[in-house]
PDB file of N, CA, C and O in Angstrom, chain B, residues numbered from 101:
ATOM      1  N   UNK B 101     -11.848  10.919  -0.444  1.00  0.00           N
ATOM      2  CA  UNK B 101     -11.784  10.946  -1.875  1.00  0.00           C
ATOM      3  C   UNK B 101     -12.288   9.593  -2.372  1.00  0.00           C
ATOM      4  O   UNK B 101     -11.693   8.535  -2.163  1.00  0.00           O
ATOM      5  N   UNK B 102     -13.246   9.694  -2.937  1.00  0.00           N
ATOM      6  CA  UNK B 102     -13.937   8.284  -3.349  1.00  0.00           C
ATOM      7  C   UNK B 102     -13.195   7.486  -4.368  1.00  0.00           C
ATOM      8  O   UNK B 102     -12.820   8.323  -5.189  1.00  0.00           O
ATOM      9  N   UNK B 103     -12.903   6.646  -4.639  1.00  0.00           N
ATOM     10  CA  UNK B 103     -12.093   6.066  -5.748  1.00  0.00           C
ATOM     11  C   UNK B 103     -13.010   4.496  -6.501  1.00  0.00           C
ATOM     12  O   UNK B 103     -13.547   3.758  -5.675  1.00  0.00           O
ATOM     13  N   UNK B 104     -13.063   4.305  -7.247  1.00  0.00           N
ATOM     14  CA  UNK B 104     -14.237   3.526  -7.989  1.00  0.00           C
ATOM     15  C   UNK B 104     -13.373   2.073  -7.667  1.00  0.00           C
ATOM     16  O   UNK B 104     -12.171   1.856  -7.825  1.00  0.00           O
ATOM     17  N   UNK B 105     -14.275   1.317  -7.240  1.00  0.00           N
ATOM     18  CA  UNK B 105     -12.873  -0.327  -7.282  1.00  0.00           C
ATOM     19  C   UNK B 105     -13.891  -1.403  -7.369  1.00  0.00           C
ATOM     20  O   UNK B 105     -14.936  -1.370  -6.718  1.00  0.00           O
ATOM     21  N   UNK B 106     -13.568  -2.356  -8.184  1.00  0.00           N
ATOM     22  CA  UNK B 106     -14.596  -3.352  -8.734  1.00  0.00           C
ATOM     23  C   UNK B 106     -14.579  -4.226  -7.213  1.00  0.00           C
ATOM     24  O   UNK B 106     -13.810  -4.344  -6.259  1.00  0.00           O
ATOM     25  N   UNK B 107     -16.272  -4.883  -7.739  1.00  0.00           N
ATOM     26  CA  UNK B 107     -16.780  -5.447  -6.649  1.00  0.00           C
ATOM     27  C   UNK B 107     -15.884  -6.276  -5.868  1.00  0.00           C
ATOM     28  O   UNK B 107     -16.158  -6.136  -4.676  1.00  0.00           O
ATOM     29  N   UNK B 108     -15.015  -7.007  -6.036  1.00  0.00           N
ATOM     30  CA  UNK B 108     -14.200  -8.210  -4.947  1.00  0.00           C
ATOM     31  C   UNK B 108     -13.478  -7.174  -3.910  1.00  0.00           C
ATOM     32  O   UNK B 108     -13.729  -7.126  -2.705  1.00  0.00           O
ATOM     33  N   UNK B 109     -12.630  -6.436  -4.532  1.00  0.00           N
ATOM     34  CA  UNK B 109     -12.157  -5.237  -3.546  1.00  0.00           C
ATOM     35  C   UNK B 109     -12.802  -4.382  -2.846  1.00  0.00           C
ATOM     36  O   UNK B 109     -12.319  -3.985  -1.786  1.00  0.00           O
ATOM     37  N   UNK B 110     -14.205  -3.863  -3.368  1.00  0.00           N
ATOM     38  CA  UNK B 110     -15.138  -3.563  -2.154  1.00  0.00           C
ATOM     39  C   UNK B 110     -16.150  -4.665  -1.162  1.00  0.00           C
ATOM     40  O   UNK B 110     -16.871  -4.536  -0.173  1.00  0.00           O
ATOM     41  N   UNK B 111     -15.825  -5.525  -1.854  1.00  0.00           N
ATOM     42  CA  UNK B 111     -16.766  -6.268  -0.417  1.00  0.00           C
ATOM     43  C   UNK B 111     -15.167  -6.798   0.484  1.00  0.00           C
ATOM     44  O   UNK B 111     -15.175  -6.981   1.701  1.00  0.00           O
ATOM     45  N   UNK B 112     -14.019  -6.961  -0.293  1.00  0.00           N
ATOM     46  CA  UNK B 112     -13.070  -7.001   1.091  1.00  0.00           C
ATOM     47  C   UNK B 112     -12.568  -6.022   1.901  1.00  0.00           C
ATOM     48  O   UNK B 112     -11.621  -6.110   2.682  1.00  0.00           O
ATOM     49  N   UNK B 113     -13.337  -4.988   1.640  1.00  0.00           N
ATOM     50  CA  UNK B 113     -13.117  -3.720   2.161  1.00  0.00           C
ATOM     51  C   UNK B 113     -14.294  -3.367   3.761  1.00  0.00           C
ATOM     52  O   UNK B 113     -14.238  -3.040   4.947  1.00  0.00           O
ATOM     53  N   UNK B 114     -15.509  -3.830   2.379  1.00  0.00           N
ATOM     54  CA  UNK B 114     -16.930  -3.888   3.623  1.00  0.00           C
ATOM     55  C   UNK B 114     -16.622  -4.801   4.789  1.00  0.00           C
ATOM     56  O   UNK B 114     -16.832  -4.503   5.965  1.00  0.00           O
ATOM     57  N   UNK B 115     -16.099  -5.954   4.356  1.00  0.00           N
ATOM     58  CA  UNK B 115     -15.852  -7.523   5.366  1.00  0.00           C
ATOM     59  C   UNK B 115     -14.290  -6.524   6.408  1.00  0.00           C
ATOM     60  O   UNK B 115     -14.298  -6.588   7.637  1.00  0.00           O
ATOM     61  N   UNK B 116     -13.568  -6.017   5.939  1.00  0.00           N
ATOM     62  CA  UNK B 116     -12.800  -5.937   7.078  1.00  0.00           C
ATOM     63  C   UNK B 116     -13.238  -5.268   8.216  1.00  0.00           C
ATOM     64  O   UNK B 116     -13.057  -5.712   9.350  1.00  0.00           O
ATOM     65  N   UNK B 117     -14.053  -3.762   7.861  1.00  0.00           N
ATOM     66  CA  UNK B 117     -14.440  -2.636   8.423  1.00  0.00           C
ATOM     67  C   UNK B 117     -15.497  -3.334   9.130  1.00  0.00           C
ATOM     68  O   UNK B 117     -15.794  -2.852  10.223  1.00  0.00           O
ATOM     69  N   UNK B 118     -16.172  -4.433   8.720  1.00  0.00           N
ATOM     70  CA  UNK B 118     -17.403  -5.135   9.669  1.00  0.00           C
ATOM     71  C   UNK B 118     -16.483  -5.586  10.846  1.00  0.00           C
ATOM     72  O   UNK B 118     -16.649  -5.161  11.989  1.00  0.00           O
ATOM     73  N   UNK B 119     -15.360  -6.601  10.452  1.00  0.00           N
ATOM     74  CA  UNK B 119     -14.504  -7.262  11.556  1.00  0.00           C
ATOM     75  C   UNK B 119     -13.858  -6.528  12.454  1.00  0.00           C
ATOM     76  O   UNK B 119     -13.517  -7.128  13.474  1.00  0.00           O
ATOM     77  N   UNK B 120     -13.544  -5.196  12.353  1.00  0.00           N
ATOM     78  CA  UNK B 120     -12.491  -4.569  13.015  1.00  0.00           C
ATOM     79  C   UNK B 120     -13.186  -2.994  13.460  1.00  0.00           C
ATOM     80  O   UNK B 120     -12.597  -2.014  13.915  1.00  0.00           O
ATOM     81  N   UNK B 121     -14.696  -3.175  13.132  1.00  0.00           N
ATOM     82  CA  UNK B 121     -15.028  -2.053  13.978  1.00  0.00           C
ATOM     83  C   UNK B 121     -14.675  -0.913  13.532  1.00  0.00           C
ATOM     84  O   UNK B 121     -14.714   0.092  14.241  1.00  0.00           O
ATOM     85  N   UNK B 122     -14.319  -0.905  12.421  1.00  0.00           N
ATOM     86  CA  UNK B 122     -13.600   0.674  11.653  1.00  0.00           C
ATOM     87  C   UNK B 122     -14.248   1.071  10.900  1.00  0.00           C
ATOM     88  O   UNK B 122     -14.971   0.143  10.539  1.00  0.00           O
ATOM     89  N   UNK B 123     -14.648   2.576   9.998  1.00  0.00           N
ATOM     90  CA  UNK B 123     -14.836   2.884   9.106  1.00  0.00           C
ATOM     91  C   UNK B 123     -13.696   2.738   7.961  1.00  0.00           C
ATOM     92  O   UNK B 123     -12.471   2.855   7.988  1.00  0.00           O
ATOM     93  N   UNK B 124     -14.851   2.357   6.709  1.00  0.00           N
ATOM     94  CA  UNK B 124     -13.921   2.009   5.231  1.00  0.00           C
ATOM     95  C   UNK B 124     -12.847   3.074   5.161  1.00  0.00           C
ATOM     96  O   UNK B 124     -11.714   2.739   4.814  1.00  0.00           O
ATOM     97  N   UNK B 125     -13.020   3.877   5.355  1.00  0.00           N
ATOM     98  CA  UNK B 125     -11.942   4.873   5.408  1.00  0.00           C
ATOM     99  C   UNK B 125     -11.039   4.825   6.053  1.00  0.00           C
ATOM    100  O   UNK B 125     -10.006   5.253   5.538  1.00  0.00           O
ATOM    101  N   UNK B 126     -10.952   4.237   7.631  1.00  0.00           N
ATOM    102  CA  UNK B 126      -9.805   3.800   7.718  1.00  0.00           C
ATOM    103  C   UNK B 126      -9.077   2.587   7.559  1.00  0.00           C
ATOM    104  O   UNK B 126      -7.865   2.375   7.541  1.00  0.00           O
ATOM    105  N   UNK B 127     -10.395   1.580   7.408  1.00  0.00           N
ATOM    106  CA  UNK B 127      -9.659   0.712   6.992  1.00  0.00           C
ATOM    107  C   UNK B 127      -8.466   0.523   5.735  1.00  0.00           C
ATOM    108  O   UNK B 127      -7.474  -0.205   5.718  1.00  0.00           O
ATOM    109  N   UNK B 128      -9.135   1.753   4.418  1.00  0.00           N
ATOM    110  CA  UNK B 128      -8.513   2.104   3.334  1.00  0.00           C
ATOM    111  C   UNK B 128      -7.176   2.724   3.822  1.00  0.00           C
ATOM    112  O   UNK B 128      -6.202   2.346   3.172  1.00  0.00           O
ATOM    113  N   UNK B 129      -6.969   3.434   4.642  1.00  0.00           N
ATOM    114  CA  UNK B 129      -5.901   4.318   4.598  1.00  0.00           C
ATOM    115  C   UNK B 129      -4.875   3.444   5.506  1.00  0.00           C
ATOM    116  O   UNK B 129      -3.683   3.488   5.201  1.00  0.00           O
ATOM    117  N   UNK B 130      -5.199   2.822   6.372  1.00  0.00           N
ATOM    118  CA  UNK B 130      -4.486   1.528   7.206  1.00  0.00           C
ATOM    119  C   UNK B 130      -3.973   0.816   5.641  1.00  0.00           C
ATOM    120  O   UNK B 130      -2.833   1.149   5.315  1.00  0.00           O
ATOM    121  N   UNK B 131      -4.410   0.259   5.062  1.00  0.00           N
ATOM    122  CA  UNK B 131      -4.140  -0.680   3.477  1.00  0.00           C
ATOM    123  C   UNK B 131      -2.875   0.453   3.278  1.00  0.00           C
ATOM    124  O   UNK B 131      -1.772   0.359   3.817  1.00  0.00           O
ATOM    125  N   UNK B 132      -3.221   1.305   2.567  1.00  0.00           N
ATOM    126  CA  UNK B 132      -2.515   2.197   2.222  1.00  0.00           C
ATOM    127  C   UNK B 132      -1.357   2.366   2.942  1.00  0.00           C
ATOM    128  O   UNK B 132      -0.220   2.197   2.500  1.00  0.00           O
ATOM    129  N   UNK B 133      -1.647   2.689   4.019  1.00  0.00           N
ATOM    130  CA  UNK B 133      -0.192   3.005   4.748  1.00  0.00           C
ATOM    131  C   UNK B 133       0.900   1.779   4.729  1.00  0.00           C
ATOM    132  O   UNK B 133       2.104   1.871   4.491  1.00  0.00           O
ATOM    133  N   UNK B 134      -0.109   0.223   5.151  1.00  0.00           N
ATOM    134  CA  UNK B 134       0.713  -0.737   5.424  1.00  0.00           C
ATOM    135  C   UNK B 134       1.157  -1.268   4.385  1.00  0.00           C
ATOM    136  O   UNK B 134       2.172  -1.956   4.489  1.00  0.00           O
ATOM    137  N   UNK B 135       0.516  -1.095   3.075  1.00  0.00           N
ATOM    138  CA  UNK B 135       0.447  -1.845   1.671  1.00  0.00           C
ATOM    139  C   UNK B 135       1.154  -1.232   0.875  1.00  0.00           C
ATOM    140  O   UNK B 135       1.215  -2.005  -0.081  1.00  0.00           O
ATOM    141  N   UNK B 136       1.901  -0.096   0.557  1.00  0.00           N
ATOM    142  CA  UNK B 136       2.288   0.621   0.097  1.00  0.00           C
ATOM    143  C   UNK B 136       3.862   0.178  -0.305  1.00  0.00           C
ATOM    144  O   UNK B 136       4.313   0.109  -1.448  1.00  0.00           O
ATOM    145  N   UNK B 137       4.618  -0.120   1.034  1.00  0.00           N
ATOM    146  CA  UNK B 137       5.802  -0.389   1.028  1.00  0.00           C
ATOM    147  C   UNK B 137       5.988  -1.538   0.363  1.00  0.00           C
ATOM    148  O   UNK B 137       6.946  -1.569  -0.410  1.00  0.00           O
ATOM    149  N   UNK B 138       5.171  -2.691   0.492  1.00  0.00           N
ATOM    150  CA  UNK B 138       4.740  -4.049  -0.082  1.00  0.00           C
ATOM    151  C   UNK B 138       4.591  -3.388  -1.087  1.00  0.00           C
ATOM    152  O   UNK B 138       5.801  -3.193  -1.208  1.00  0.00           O
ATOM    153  N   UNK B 139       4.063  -2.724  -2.150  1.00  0.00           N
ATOM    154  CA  UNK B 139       4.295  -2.683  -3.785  1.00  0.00           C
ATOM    155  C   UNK B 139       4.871  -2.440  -4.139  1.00  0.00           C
ATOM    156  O   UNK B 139       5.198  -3.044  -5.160  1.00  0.00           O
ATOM    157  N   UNK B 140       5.784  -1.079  -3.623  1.00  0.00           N
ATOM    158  CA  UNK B 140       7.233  -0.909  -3.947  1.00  0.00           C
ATOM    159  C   UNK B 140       8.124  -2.091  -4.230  1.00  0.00           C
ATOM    160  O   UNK B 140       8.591  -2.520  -5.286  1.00  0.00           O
ATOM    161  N   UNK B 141       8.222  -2.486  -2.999  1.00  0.00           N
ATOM    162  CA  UNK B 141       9.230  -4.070  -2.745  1.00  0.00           C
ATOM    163  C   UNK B 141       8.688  -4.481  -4.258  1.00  0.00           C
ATOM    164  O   UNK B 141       9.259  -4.021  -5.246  1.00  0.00           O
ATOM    165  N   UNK B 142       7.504  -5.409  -4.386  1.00  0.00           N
ATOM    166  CA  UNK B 142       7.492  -5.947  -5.380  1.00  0.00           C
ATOM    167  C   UNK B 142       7.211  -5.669  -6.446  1.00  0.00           C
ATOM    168  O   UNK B 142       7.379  -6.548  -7.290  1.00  0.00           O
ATOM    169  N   UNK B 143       6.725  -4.487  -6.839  1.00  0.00           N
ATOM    170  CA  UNK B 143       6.542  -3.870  -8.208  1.00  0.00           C
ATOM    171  C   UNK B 143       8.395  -3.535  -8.671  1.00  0.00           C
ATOM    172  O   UNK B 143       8.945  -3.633  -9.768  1.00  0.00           O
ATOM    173  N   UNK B 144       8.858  -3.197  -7.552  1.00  0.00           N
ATOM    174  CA  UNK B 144      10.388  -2.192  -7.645  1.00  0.00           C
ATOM    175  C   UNK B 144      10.401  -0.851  -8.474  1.00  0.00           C
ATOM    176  O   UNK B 144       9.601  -0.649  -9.387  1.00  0.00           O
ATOM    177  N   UNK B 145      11.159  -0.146  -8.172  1.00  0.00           N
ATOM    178  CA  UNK B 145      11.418   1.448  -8.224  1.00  0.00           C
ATOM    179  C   UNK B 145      11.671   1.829  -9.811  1.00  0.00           C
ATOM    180  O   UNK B 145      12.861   1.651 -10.074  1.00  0.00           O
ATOM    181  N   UNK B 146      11.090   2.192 -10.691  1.00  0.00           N
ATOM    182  CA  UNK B 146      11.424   2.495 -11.522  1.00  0.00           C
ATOM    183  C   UNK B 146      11.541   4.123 -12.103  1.00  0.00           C
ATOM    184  O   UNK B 146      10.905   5.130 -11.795  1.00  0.00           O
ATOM    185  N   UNK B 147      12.763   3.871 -13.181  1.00  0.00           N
ATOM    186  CA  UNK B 147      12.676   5.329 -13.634  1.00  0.00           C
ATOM    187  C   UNK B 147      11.591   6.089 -14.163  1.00  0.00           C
ATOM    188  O   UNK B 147      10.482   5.589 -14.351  1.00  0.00           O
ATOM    189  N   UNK B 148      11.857   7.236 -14.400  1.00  0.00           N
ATOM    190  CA  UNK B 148      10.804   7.803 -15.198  1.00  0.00           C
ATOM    191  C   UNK B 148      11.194   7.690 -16.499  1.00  0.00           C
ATOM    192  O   UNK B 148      12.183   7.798 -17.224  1.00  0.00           O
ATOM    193  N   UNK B 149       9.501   7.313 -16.517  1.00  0.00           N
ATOM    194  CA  UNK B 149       9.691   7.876 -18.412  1.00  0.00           C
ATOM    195  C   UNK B 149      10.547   8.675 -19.095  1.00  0.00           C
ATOM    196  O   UNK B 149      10.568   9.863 -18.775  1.00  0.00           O
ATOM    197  N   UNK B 150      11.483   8.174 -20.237  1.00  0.00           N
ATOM    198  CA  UNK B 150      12.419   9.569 -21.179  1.00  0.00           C
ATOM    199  C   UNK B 150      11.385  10.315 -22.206  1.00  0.00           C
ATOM    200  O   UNK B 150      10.370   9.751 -22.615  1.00  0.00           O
ATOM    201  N   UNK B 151      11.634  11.210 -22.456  1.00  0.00           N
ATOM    202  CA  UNK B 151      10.975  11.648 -23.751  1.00  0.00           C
ATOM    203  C   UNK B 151      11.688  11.578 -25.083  1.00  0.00           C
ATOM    204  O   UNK B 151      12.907  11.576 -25.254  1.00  0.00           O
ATOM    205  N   UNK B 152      10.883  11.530 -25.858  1.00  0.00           N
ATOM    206  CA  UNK B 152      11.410  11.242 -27.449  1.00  0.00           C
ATOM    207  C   UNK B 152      12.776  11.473 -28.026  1.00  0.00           C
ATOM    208  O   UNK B 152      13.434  10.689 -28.710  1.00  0.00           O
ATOM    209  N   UNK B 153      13.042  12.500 -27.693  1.00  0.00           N
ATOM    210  CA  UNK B 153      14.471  13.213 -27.788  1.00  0.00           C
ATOM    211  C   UNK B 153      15.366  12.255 -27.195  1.00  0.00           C
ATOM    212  O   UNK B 153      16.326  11.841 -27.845  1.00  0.00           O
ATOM    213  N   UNK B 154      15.164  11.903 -26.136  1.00  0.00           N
ATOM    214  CA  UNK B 154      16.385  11.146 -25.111  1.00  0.00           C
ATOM    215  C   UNK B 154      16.278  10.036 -25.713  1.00  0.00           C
ATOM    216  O   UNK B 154      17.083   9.785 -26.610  1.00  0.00           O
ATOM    217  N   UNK B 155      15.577   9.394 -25.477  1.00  0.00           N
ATOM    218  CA  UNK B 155      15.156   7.772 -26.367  1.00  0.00           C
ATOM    219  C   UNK B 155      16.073   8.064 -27.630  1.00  0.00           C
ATOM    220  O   UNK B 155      17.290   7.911 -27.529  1.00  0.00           O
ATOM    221  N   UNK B 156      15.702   8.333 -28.390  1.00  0.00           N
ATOM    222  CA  UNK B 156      16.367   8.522 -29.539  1.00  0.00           C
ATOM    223  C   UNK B 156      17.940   8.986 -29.379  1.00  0.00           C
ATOM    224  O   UNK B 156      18.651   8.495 -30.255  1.00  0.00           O
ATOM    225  N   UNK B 157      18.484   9.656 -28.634  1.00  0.00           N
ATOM    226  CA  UNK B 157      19.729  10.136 -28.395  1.00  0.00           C
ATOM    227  C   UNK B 157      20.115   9.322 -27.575  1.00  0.00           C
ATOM    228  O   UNK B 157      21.035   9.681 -26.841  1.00  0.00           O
ATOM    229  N   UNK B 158      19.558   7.964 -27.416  1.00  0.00           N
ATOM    230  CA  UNK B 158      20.877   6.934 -26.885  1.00  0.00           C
ATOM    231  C   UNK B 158      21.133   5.949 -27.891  1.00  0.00           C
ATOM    232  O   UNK B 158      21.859   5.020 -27.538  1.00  0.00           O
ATOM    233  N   UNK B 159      20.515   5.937 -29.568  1.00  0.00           N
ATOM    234  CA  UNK B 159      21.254   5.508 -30.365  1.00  0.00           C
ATOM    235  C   UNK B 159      22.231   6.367 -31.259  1.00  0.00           C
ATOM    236  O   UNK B 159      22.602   5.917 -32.343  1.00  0.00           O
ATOM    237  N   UNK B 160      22.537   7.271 -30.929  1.00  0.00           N
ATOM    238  CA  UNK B 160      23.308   8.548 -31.645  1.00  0.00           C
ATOM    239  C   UNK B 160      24.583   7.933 -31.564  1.00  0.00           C
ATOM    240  O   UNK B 160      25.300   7.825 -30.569  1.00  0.00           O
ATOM    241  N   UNK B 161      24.860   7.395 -33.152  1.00  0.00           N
ATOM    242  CA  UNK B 161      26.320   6.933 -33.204  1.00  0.00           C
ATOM    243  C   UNK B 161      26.036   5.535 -33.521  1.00  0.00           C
ATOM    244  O   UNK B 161      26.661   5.037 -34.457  1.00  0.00           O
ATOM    245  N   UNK B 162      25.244   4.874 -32.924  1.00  0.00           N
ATOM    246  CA  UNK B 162      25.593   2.950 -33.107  1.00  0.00           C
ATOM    247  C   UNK B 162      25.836   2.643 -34.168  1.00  0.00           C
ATOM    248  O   UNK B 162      26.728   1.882 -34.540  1.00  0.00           O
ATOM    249  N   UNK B 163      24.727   3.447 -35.055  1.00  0.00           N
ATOM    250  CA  UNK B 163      24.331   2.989 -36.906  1.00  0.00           C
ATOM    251  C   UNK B 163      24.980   4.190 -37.114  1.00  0.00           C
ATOM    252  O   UNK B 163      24.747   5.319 -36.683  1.00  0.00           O
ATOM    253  N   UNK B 164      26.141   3.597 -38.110  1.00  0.00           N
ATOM    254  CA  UNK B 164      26.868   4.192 -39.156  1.00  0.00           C
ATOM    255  C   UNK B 164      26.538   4.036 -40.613  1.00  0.00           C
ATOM    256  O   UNK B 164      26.499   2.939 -41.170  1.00  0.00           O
ATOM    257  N   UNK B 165      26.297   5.217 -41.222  1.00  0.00           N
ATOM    258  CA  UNK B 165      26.052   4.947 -42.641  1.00  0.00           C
ATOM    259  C   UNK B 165      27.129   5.097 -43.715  1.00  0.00           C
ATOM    260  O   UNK B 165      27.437   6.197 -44.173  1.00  0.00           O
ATOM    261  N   UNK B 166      27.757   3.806 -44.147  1.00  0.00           N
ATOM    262  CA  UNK B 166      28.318   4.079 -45.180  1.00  0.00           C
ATOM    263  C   UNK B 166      28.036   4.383 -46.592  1.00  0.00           C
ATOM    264  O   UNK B 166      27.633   3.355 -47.137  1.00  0.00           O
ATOM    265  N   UNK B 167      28.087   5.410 -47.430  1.00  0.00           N
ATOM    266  CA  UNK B 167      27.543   5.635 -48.496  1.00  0.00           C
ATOM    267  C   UNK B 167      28.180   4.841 -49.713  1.00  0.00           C
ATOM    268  O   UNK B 167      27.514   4.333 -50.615  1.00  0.00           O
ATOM    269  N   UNK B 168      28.725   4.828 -49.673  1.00  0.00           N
ATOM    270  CA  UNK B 168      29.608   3.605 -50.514  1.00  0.00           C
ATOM    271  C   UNK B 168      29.339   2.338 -51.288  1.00  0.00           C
ATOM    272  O   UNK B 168      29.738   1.998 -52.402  1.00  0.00           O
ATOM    273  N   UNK B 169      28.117   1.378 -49.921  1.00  0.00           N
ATOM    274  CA  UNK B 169      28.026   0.531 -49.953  1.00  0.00           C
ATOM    275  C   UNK B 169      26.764   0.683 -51.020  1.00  0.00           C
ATOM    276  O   UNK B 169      26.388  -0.154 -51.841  1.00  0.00           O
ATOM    277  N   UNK B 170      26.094   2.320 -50.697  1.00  0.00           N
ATOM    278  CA  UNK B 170      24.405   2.191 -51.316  1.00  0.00           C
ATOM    279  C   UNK B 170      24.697   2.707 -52.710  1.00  0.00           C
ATOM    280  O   UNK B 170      25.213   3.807 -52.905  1.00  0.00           O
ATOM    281  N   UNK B 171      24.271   1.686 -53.881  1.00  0.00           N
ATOM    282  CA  UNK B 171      24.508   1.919 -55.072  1.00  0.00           C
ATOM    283  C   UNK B 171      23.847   3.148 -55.384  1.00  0.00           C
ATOM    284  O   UNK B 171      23.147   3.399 -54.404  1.00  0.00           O
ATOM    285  N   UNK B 172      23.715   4.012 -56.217  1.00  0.00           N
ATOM    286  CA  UNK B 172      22.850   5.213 -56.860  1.00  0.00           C
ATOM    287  C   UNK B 172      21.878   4.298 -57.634  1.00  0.00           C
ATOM    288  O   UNK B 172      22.319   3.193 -57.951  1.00  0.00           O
ATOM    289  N   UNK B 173      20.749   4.580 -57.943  1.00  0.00           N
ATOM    290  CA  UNK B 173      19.413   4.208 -58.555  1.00  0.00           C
ATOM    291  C   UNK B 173      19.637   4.158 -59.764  1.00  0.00           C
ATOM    292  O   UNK B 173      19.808   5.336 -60.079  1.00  0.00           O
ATOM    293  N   UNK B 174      19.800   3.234 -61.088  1.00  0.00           N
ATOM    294  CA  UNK B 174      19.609   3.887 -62.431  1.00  0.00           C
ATOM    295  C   UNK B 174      18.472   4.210 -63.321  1.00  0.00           C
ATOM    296  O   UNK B 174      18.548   4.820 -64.387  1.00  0.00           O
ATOM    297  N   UNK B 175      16.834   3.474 -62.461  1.00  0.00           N
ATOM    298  CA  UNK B 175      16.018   4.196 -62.840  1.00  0.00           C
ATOM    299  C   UNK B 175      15.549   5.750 -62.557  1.00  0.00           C
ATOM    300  O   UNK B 175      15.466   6.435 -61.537  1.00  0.00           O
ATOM    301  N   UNK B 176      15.312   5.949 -63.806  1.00  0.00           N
ATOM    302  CA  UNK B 176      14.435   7.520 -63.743  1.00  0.00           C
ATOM    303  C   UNK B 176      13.070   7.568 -64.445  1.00  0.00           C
ATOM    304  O   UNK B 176      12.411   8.608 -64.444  1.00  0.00           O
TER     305      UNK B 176
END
């Protein structure tokens, strides 16, 4: 599966597969396999996205409106 990757990452891709006698492909999927766990670690695990509804339904309740306080308008 071809994947588009700006030039610095493909020539360190070309330079390994020259050194190690491999095709880019495996050199890619070696990355992958070994590199993978390394982003986890440092990116760390996050949730998924909420949708609109949920977002919003974890301020349900904080803001209380007292009507009391809001005068009525006397322009008309």
């Amino acid at each position: 599966m071809p994947i588009p990757v700006d030039a610095e990452i493909k020539n360190m891709i070309e330079d390994a597969a020259e050194k190690t006698h491999l095709s880019q492909a495996a050199v890619m999927r070696m990355a992958l396999r070994f590199g993978t766990p390394e982003v986890i670690k440092r990116v760390g695990v996050r949730r998924p996205r909420r949708n609109f509804a949920e977002y919003l339904g974890m301020f349900a309740g904080v803001v209380e409106r007292n009507r009391e306080l809001v005068r009525p308008s006397r322009v008309k």
